[in-house]
Each structure stands twice: as C-alpha cells, then as structure tokens.
N, C-alpha and C positions, 0 to 999 in steps of 0.2 A: 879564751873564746875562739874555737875554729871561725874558719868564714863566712862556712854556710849558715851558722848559725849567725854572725855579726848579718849574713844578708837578710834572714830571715827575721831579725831583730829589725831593722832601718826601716822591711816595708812595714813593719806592723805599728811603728810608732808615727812613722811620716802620712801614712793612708789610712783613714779610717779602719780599725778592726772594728766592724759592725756585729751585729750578732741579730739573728731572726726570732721572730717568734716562735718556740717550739711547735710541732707538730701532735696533736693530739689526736684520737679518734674523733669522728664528727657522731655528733649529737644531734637528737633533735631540739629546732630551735625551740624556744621556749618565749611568750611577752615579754619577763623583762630579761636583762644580761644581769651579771653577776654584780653591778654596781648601782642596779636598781633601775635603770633606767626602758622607758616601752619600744623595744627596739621597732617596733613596726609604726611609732609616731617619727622617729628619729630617720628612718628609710622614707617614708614619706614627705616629710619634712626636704631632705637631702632630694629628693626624685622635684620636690617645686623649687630648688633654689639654685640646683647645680645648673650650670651653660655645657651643653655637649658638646666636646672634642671630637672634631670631623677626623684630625689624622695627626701621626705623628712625624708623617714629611714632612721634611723639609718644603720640598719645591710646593707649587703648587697658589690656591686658594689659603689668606690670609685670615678670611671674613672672620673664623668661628674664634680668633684670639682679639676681636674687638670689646668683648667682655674681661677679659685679664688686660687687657688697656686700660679700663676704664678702676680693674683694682689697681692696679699699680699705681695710677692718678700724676701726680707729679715728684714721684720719688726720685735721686739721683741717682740710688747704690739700687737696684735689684739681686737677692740673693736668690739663686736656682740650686734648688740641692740634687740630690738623686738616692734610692732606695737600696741601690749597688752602686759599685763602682765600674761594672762591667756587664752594663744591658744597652741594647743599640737600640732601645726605644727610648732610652733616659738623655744619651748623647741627641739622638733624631730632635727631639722636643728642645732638645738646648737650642741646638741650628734651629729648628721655627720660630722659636723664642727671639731670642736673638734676630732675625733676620724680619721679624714684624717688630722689635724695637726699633732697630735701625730707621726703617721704611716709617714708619709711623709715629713712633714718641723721640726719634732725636736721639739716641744713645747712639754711641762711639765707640765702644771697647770692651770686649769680652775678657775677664780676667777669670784664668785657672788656676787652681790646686796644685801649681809647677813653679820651681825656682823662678827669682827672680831673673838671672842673669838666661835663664834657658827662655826663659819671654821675652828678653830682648832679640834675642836671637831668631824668634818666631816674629817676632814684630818687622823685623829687616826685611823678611820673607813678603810678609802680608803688606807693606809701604811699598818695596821697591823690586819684589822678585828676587832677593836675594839667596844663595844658595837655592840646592834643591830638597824640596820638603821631606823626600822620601827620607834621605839621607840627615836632614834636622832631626828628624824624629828618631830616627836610630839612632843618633848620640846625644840627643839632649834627654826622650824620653826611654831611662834608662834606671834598674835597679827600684827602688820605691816607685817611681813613677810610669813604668814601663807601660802600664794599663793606657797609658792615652794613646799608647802608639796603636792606637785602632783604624778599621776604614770612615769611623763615623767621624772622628774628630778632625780626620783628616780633611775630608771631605767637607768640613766647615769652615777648614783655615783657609782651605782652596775658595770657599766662595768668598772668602772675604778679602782675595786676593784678586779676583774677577770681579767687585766689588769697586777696590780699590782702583781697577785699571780704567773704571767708568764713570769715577767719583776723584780725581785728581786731586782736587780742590778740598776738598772733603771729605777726607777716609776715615776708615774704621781702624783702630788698634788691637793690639793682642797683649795683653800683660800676662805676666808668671806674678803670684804674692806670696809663694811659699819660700820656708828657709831651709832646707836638706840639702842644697848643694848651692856652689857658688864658682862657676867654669873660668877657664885664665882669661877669658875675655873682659872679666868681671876686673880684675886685677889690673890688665893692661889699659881699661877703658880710666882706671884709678892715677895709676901712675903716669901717660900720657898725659892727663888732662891737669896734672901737678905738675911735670915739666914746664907745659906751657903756660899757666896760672898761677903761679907757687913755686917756682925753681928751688927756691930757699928750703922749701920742705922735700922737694924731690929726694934726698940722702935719706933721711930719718925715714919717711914710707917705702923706700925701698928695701930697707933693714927689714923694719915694720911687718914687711911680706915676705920676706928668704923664703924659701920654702916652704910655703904656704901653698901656692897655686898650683892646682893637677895636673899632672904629667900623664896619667893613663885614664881610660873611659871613665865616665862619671859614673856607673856602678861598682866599678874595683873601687875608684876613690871613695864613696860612702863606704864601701865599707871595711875596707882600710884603715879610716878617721876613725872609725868606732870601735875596729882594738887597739887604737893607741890607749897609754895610761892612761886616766883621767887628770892626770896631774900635769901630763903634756897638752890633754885637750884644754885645761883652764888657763894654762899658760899663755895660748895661742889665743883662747880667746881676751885675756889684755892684752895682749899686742894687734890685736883688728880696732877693739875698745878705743886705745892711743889714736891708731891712724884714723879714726871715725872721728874722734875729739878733734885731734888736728884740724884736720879738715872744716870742720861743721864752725870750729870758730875763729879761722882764716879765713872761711869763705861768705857767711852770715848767708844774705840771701842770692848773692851773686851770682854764685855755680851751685845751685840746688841738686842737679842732678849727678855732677861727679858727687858729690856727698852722700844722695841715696845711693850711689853704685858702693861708696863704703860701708854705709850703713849695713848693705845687704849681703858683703862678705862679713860683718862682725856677726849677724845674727844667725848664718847656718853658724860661725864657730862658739858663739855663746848658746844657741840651739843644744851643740853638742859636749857644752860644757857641763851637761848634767851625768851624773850616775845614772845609768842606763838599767843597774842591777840594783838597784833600790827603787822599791816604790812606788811611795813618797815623793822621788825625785825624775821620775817619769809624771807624774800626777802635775809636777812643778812643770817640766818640759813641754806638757800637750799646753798647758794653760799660757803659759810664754809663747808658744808656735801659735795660738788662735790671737794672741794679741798681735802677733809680728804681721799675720796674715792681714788683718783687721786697719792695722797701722798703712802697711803697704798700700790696700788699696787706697784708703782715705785718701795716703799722698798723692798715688794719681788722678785723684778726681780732683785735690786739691792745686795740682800743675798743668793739669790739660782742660780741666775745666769739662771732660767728658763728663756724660752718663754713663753706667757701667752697669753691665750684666755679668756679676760673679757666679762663677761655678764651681760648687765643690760638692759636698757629701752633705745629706740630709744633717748629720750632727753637727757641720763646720756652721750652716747658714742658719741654723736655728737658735731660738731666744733661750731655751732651756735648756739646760744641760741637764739630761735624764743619764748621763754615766760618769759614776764616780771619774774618770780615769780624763774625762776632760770636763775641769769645774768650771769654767766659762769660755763660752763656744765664741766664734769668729763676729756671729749675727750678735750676741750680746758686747760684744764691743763697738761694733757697726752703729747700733741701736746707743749706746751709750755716747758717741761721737755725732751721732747723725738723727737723731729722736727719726721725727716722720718721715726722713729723708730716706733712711732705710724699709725695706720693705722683703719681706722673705717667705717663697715658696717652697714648700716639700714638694716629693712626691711620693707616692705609695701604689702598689702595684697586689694584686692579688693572688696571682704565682708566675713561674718563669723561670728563664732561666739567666744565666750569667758565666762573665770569665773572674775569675779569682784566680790567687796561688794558694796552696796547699799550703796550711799553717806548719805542717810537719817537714815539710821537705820544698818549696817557696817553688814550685813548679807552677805555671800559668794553665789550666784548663776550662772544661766548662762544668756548668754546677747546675742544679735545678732542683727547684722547691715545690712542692703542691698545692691545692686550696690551702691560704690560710685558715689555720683552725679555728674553731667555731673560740668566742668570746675576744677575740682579737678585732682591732681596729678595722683590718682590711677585711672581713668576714662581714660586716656591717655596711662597711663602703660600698663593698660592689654588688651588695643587693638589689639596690636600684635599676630602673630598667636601661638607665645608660650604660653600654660597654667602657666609656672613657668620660672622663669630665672635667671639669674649673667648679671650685667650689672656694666663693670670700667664706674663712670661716669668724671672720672680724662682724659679718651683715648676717649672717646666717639664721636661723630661725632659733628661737629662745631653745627648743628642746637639743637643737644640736650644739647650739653653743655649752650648754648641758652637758651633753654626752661626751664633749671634746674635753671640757675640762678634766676629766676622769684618765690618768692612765689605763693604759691594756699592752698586752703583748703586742709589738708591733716589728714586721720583716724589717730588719736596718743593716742592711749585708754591704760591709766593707772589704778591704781591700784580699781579707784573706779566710777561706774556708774552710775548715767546719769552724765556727766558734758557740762553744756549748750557752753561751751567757743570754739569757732572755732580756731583752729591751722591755721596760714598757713604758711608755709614750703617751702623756696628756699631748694631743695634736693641737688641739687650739692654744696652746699657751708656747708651741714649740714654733709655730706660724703664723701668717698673715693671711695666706691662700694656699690651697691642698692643691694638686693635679692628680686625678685618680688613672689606674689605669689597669685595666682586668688582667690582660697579662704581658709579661716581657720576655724578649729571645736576649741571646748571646752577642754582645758588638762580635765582629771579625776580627782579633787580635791580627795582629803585623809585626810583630816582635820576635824575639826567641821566646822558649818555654821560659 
C-alpha cells in the first residue's frame, strides 16, 4: 500500500464518508411523495410546530434556543451531529449551542470527533492558556482529522478560553473521544504517573511501550501505523491490552485517569488492529470505534460529573444505523448506556456548500451541492415558510411523525467527496430533534490542502 493511498484510507475510515442524496431533475410536485404520504398536510403540519432559527452566530441574542432548551429537558449527554463535515454554519450552531448550554442548562464540556490524547491537549489550552492554539491545531489537527483545523472551531475553543478566564471557579472543558491516534504525551502522561504510583510496574510498561510512541507529526504517524503488517499491528495491540490490564487492576478506582490515558493508547492500537483490506473487518472497526467513542464520553461524564455537548457527524450521534459499514452508531450506545439521559440532534441543510478531501487524491477543497432533489427528505423540509428551524420530532404532529418514519434519500456528506452511495434516512427514528437549515457555505479551512 503506497502512502497516499494508506492517507487516503485513515481519512475515510476515521471521518464519516457520507454520501448525498443524488441529484435528479426536479419534478413537478405532486399530493403525495412516493411513500404515500400528503406532502402538503406534512409541510403544514411542520410550518405549526417548527420554533424559528433567528441565526446561526454565535455571538449575539440566545432567546430563539429557549425552545431546544426546553427539548433537550434534563439530559446529561447532548449529541450534535452535522450534514457535512466542513460547513461553517454546522460548526456556527455548534458554538450557539454549546454557548446557550453553558449559560443556561449547566453543561460543562464540549466533546469532539478527535483523539483522545489531542483533547487533552486542547483542554490545557481552554483551563489554563496553555500553548498557542494556532499551533495546537496544526499538530494535533492533522491527517483524518485536519477538517477541524478551521476558523469556526477555532474560534469556539477561544471563547471558551475567554470563558474560562471569567468563570475560574467554573470552567468549561474540551474532550477529544476518538481513537485514530494517541500523541507521546499520552504515553509519558502513562509512564510518569507509574513511576510515582506503581514503581514496581514502571519496567514491564516501559517494555510494554518500546516503540510504540510517535516520533514524527501525527499524520505520517497514521499513516505509517496503517502499512505496518497486520500481524505487527495485532502484536502491539497485546502489548497496550497488557499495560491497560496492568494498570486498571493495580489501580481499581484510585488513579482512574492515568488508566483511561492507557485505555486510550490500547484502543487507537486495537482500533487498528483490524484488516483494513477486508470488509467485513472494516464493518467490525467502525462498530468498535463508535463504541470506543461512546465509552469515552460516558467516562467523562462519569468522572467530572459534566453535562456534555458531543459533536460529531450526523451518522456518529444518531440512533439508527442506516449504513451498512457502521452497524451501530455512537448515539446507539449512548442510548444503550444512558436511556433518557441521551438526547440526539441532526442536522439537515437544503443545499451548499462544504470543504471535503477528494476521495481520489485526499486533497482538502470546496464542494457544492444544489436544491435537494425532489422526493428527498430535505426537498419537503424546507418547504415551509421558515428559512431555518428546531423541529422535536419526538412531539411533532401524528402526520410528521409519519412521514419521518419512512426512509428517503437524504444529503449526509462526510469527510470525503464525491461518494456515489445514496443514503436514505428514516429521520425520526435516527433523532430526537431536527435543526433545519436552507442552506450552508464552506468553514474557512486553516490547514494544508
């Protein structure tokens, strides 16, 4: 396997490859859609129940998310998906989101679709000013992940750094709960805290790790890790396995957190202890990474006692796995851990645009899609006279709940573009609350191509 190709493998397995609803000619509409249903009871319907979306700044007036307060109700874990992975109105609404939890229901901690060890790294930043963020995100957000190195995300870690400077007492967090990489900070923060805790163990985890920890930027390291043999990658991953073991029953509930620091180097290396060229065994990999994801956060709600607003991809936070390639998503283990505790937002968008890499050649640009086409989810949405909205589709009126139950082609653009494969999407079964939104521009990438 050349590189380009190991690079263009890591982002597709690590970030959502989404795929849109095809493009067809547009039709005239017609009463019902093709699953029976009176589209013009169902837009009506939707036109009395939706709450209007004032905007998708940040800054500003809070008022018009008192109704998405009042869904959310008392959940711990909020999921926040997105339609792409690279539209600066999906990040915008994360920041409002987030920034009226805070202010108003009590939540603490924004957790991303980013290594675990690269959140802590962010977190230093956001508690104490540590490092400078320009330069965090250049090397943490790197290789699969590079899409966050945007102005919008950035731009949210900063207020919640400005945040922090006026809340002492009470700050806000930043978590990573993904496993794709695991930086030597992650290793030193392991070993260190064995020295001092476990001397007796300090030899065997230092074996444990030989050569395990990256020596060059964490994009060569992915994907370097991913043409080793696979018979080197399973090796290594029993020997993270060991030091996790170690640990976790030397330590019981003592030192919790150097244990997750091991946990979460064994899980990028058992992550990538899969056959990457089968599958089958990719199919195994996504469903492993949404529980690892899944697990992560629980733990930190379960040690900090936050409320959390997780962000990932419409497929990660939802209850249904509508693609074969991941059989049970992030939110169905959320849900399986947390019943009402969890609570999960899509979003859907009506055309726009986006940054992606180029599934042929893993290059970062901008992309743009047109009206959804007619018989698709978003074609029905944005009929209503709101340009943007909140829609429970849990309360919604019997005809919508209806119509939600029904798959349709629906835009779910992940990390990488063109992808031929049509999504189609029952929404109410894949959500708790919609945010609609007529259309979306390009975040500002900050990265290399």
């Amino acid at each position: 396997m050349t590189r380009r190709k190991a690079a263009v493998l890591a982002s597709a397995l690590l970030l959502s490859l989404g795929a849109g609803a095809q493009a067809t000619p547009a039709t005239a509409d017609t009463p019902r859609d093709s699953t029976g249903h009176r589209t013009s009871h169902v837009i009506d319907a939707i036109e009395h129940s939706a709450h209007t979306l004032r905007s998708t700044e940040p800054e500003g007036s809070l008022r018009d998310l008192r109704a998405l307060g009042r869904m959310v109700g008392d959940a711990d874990i909020v999921g926040l998906g997105e339609a792409t992975h690279g539209s600066r109105d999906f990040f915008r609404m994360k920041h409002r989101v987030f920034r009226y939890l805070v202010e108003e229901k009590g939540f603490r901690t924004f957790s991303l679709e980013l290594p675990w060890s690269s959140g802590l790294r962010v977190n230093e930043y956001v508690l104490y000013g540590k490092g400078d963020l320009d330069r965090i995100a250049r090397e943490e957000f790197q290789g699969s992940y590079r899409i966050w190195n945007n102005a919008d995300y950035l731009n949210l870690i900063r207020w919640m750094r400005t945040y922090n400077r006026h809340h002492p007492t009470d700050p806000v967090h930043f978590a990573g709960n993904d496993m794709g990489y695991a930086g030597p900070e992650s290793y030193r923060r392991v070993t260190d805290d064995v020295a001092r805790t476990h001397p007796h163990l300090k030899s065997r985890i230092t074996a444990l790790y030989a050569g395990l920890a990256p020596t060059t930027d964490a994009a060569t390291y992915m994907e370097q890790y991913l043409e080793l043999p696979l018979a080197e990658r399973k090796q290594r991953a029993k020997r993270t396995l060991e030091a996790y073991e170690l640990l976790r029953d030397a330590s019981g509930r003592k030192h919790p957190w150097t244990v997750q620091h091991a946990n979460a180097i064994h899980q990028m290396a058992q992550g990538y202890a899969y056959d990457i060229t089968d599958d089958a065994q990719v199919t195994e990999m996504m469903r492993y990474r949404d529980r690892v994801m899944a697990e992560n956060v629980a733990w930190w709600h379960e040690h900090t006692a936050d409320r959390i607003l997780l962000s990932a991809h419409n497929t990660h936070v939802s209850y249904d796995s509508f693609d074969a390639r991941y059989p049970k998503t992030q939110g169905a283990f959320l849900h399986d851990t947390l019943g009402d505790g969890y609570v999960s937002i899509g979003f859907s968008f009506h055309s726009g645009a986006f940054k992606a890499f180029g599934t042929d050649d893993n290059v970062m640009r901008t992309y743009r899609v047109g009206a959804a086409p007619p018989d698709s989810n978003e074609h029905t949405l944005d009929r209503p006279r709101r340009r943007d909205y909140i829609l429970d589709l849990r309360t919604a009126p019997r005809a919508v709940r209806a119509w939600l139950s029904d798959p349709r082609p629906t835009w779910n653009i992940g990390a990488g573009w063109p992808d031929p494969t049509e999504y189609r999407i029952a929404l109410g079964k894949a959500h708790d609350i919609l945010i609609h939104l007529n259309e979306v521009e390009a975040t500002t990438y900050l990265g290399k191509p």
